[in-house]
C-alpha positions in Angstrom: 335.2 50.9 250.1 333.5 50.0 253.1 332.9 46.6 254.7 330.0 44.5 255.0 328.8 40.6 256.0 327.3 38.3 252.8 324.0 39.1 253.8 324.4 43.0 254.3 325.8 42.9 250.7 323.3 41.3 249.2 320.5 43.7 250.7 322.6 46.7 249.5 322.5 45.7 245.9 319.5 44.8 246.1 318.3 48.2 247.5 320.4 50.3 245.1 318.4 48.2 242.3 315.1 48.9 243.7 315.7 53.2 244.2 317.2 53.0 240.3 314.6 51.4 238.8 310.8 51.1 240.1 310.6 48.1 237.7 312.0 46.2 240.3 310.1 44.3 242.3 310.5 41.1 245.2 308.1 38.5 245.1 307.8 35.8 248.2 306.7 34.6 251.6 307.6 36.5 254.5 309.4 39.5 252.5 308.1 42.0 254.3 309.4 40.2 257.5 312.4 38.9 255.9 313.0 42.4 254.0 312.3 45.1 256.9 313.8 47.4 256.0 313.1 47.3 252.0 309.4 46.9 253.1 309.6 50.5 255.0 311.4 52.0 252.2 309.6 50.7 249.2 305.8 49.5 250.6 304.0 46.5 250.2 303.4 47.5 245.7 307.1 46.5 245.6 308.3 44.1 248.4 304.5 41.7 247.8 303.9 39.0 250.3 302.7 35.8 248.8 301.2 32.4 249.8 302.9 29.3 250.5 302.9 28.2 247.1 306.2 28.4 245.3 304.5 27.6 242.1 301.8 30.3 242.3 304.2 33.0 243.4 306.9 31.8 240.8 304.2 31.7 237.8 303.1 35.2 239.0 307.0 36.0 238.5 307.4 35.2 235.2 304.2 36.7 234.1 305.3 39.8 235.5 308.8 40.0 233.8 307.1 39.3 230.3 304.9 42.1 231.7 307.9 44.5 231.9 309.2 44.3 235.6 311.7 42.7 237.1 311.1 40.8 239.9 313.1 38.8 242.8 311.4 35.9 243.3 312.6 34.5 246.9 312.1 30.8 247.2 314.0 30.5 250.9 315.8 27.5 249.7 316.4 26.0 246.5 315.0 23.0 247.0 311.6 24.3 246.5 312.0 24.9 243.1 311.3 21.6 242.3 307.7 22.9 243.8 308.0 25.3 241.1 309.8 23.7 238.3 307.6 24.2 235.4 307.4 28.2 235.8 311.3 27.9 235.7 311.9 25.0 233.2 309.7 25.2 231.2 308.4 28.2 230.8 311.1 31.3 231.7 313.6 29.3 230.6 312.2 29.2 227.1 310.1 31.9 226.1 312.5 34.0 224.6 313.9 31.2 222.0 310.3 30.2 221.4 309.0 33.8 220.4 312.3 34.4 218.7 313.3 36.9 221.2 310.3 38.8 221.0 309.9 38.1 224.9 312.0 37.9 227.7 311.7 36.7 231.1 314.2 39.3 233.2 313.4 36.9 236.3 316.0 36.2 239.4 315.3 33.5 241.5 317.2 34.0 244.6 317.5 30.8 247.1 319.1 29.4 250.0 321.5 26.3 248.8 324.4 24.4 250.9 324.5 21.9 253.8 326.0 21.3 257.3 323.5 22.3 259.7 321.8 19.1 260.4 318.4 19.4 258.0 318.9 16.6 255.6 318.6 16.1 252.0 315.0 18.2 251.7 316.5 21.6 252.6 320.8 21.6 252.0 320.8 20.3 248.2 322.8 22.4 246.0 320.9 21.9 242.8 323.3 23.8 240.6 324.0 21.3 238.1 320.6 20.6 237.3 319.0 23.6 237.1 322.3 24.9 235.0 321.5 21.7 233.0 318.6 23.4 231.0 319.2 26.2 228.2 318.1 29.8 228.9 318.8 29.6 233.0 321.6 31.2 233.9 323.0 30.1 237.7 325.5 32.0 239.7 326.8 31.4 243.3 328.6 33.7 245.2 331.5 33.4 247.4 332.2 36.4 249.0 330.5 39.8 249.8 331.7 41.8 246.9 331.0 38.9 244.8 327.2 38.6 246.1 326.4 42.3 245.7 328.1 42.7 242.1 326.8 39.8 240.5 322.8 40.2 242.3 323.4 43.6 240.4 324.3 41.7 237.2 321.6 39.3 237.5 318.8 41.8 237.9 319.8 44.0 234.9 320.3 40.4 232.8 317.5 40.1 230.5 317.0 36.4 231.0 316.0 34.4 234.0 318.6 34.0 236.6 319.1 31.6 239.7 321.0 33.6 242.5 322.2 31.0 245.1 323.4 32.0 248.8 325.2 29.2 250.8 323.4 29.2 254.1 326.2 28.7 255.6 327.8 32.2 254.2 324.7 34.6 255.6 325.0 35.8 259.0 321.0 35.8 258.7 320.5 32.1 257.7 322.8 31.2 260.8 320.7 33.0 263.1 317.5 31.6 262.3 318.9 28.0 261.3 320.3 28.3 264.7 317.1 28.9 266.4 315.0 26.1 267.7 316.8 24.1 269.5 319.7 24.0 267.5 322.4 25.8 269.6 324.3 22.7 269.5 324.9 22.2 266.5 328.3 23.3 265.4 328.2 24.7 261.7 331.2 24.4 259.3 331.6 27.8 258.5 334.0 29.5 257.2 336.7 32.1 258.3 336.3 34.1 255.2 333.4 35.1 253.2 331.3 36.0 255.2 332.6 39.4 256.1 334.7 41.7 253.3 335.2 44.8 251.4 332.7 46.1 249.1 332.6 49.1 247.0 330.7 52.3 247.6 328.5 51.6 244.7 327.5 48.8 242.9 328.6 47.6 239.8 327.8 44.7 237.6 330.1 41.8 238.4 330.0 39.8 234.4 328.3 36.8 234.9 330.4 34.1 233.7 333.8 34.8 234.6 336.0 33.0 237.1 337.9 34.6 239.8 341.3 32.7 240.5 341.5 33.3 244.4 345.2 31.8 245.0 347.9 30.5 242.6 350.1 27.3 242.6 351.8 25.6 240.7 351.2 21.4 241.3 347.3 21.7 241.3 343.8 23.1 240.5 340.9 23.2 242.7 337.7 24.7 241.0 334.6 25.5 242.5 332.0 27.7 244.2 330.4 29.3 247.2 331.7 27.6 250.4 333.7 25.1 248.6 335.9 27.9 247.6 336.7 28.5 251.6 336.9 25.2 252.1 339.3 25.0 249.1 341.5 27.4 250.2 341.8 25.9 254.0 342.8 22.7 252.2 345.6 25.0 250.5 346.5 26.0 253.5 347.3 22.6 254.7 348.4 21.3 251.7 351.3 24.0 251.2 352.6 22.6 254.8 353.4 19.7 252.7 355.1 21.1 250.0 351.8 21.6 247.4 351.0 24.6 246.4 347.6 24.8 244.9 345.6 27.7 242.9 341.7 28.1 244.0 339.7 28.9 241.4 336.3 30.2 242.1 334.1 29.5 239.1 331.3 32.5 240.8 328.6 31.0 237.5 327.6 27.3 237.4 325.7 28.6 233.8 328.1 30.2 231.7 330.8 28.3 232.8 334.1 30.1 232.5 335.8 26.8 230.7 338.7 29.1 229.1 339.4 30.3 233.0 339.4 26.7 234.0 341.5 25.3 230.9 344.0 28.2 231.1 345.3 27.2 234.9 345.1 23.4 234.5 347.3 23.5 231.4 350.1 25.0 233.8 349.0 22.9 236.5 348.7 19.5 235.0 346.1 18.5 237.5 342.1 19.5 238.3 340.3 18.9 241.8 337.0 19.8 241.5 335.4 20.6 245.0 331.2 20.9 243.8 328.9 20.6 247.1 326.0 19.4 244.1 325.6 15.7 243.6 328.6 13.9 241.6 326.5 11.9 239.2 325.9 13.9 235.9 326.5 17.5 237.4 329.6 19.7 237.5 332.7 17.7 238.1 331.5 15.5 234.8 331.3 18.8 232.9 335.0 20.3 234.0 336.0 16.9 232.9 335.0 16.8 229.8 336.1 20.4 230.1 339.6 19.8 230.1 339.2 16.5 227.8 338.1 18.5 225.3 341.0 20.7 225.5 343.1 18.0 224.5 344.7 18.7 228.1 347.2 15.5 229.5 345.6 16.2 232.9 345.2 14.2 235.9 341.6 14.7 237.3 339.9 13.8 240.6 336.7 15.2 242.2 335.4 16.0 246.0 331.4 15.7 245.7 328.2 14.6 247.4 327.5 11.0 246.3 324.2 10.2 247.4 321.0 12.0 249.4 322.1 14.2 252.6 321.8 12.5 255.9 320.6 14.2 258.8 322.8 12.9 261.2 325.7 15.4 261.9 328.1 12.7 261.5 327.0 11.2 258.1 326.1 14.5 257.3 329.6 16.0 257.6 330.9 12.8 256.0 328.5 13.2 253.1 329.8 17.2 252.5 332.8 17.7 250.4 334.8 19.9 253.9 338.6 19.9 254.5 339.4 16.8 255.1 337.9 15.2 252.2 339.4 17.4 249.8 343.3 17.8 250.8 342.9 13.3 250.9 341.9 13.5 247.2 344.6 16.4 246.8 347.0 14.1 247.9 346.0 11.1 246.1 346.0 13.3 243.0 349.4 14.5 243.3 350.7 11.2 244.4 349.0 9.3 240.6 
């Protein structure tokens, strides 16, 4: 084992991928700025500058993996994809059922996500729930180190498109350059964990689609993903000072959802917090609802979401984000129903 930050991981896997098969390739602007050292290693036929144009560059992608590679498509942050959304939508994510699996599109899409850094509701959306909303995409997000590197391995051996997400918050290399510009004073809500950890000598494929139950209690559940699962566990933290011991379970895939994972620990629970930085409406906390509904589960549910566009005043901002605070308040609610 050795020990690496988020971003360190991530570059890792993504290097191993790249010396063990010549098929893969990294589309995007700035990569051979924002990918040194794969750039010296690989040359400019494998790590391919584009233009500003999210949907050129994305359409070029999915040409390309029908084509036989296997490309990383780098959008910077996930909110361009709406730029892009027809390559994704409606085109990756639907070739292979329309040709009857005759063609696949073995795309990943790897983005930015997250808030709490003072850039509004154009650049910190999640976006998880509505990409994972359309058949054919799978999306995974990341929590820790290990977790980054093992399932970028997974997703660039998957033979279907597949949104990577990186919280900005988690990536020593987002902090530094969202930190640049005037922004030294803004105070980012990041967590202790995460972005530093253990990794293995060697990749391996982490299965997309399983959950990872991070800590174990037994008066409540708190699902979710990337920094919410940091946040999550700080609540524990807090929470067990008062007597409630909470599991955290880190869902890791948006699309497959691990629902047996999620059913399993609220049936000895009796009660589901769902901690989603996405938007509330119509996304993931509506899903794990219906989750455990379905399950015929006698459940007590509450969620901890963003309920309206991003603000970009630190205050609001923070206000608007699902942190500690907010989610050991609905904790306590929920135990006290």
């Amino acid at each position: 084992m050795k020990t690496m930050t988020y971003a360190q991981a991530i570059e890792d896997a993504l290097a191993q991928a790249m010396a063990a098969d010549e098929r893969v390739v990294i589309f995007g602007e700035d990569v051979p700025a924002l990918r040194m050292n794969l750039y010296a290693r690989f040359g400019d036929r494998r790590v391919r500058q584009t233009p500003i144009s999210e949907s050129a560059f994305l359409g070029a992608a999915v040409g390309a993996a029908m084509a036989g590679l296997r490309p990383v498509a780098e959008l910077i942050m996930i909110d361009f994809v709406a730029v892009a959304a027809d390559a994704l939508v409606n085109q990756a994510a639907k070739i292979e059922t329309f040709t009857g699996g005759r063609w696949q599109v073995p795309l990943v899409i790897r983005a930015g996500c997250g808030g709490g850094y003072g850039d509004g509701g154009q650049h910190e959306q999640a976006l998880w729930g509505w990409l994972a909303h359309i058949p054919g995409i799978k999306v995974v997000v990341p929590s820790t180190p290990a977790d980054a590197g093992g399932l970028l391995t997974a997703a660039i051996e998957d033979d279907g498109p597949v949104v990577f997400l990186e919280h900005q918050l988690l990536a020593e290399d987002w902090l530094d350059y969202l930190g640049a510009g005037g922004r030294t004073t803004v105070a980012y809500d990041v967590p202790a964990e995460g972005r530093m950890g253990e990794v293995p000598d060697r990749w391996e494929p982490t299965p997309i689609g399983q959950a990872a139950l991070r800590r174990t209690g037994a008066d409540l559940t708190m699902a979710g993903v990337g920094v919410g699962i940091h946040r999550a566990a700080a609540a524990a933290e807090l929470l067990a000072q008062e007597g409630i011991a909470a599991s955290v379970l880190d869902l890791r895939s948006i699309a497959p959802l691990d629902r047996e994972a999620v059913v399993r620990d609220v049936r000895r629970t009796g009660r589901l917090l769902v901690v989603d930085e996405d938007y509330r409406d119509f996304g993931l906390t509506g899903e794990l609802a219906a989750t455990i509904l379905e399950a015929d589960l006698p459940a007590r549910y509450a969620r901890v979401a963003v309920e309206g566009t991003i603000p970009f005043d630190p205050a609001r901002e923070r206000m608007a984000l699902p942190n500690v605070e907010r989610i050991v308040t609905a904790a306590r609610h929920l135990m006290e129903r």
